[in-house]
C-alpha positions in Angstrom: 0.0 0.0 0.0 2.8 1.7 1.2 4.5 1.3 -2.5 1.4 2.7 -4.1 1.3 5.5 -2.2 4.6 6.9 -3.2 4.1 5.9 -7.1 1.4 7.9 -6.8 2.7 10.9 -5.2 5.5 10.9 -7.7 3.5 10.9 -10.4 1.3 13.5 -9.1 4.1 16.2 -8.6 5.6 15.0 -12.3 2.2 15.9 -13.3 1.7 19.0 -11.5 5.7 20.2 -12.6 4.6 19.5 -16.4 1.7 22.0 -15.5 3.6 24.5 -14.1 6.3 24.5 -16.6 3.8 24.8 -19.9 2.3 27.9 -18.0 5.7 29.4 -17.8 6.1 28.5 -21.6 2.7 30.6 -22.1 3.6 33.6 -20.1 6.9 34.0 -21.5 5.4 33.5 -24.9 2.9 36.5 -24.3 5.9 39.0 -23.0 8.1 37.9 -26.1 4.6 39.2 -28.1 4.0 42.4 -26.1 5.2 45.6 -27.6 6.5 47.5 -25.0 7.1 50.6 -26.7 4.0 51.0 -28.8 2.2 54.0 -27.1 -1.6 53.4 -25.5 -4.7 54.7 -27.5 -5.5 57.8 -25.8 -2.2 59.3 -24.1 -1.0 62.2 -25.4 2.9 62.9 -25.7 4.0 59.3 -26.8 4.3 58.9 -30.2 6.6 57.1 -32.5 9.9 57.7 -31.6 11.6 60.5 -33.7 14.7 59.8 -35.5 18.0 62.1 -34.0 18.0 65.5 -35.4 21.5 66.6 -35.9 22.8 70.6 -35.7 20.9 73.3 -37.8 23.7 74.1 -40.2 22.5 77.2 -40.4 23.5 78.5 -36.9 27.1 76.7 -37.4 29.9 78.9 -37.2 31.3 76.7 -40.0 29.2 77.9 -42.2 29.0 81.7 -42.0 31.0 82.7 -45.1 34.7 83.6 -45.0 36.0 87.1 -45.0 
């Protein structure tokens, strides 16, 4: 009875492991899916980001003309 018992047990937390690790699969799969940096409908100030903007070459002293 004794033997039983114990298979069972085992068998039971092999089970309940299997579970617990093809949840973990799930979740992991829905954060690898998530977009973390697409902005929420309705806030305002958190568009797409913006590619760099370098200096105005206008206001460079490089290019005022030479005297």
């Amino acid at each position: 009875m004794n033997a039983f018992l114990t298979a069972a047990a085992v068998v039971l937390i092999a089970a309940a492991a299997y579970v617990i690790h093809r949840l973990n699969l799930q979740h992991a799969d829905r954060i690898a899916a998530y977009r973390y940096s697409t902005p929420r409908p309705g806030r305002r100030g958190h568009g797409t980001p913006q590619p760099a903007v370098g200096p105005d070459r206008s206001e460079s002293p490089t290019a005022w003309p030479r005297l």
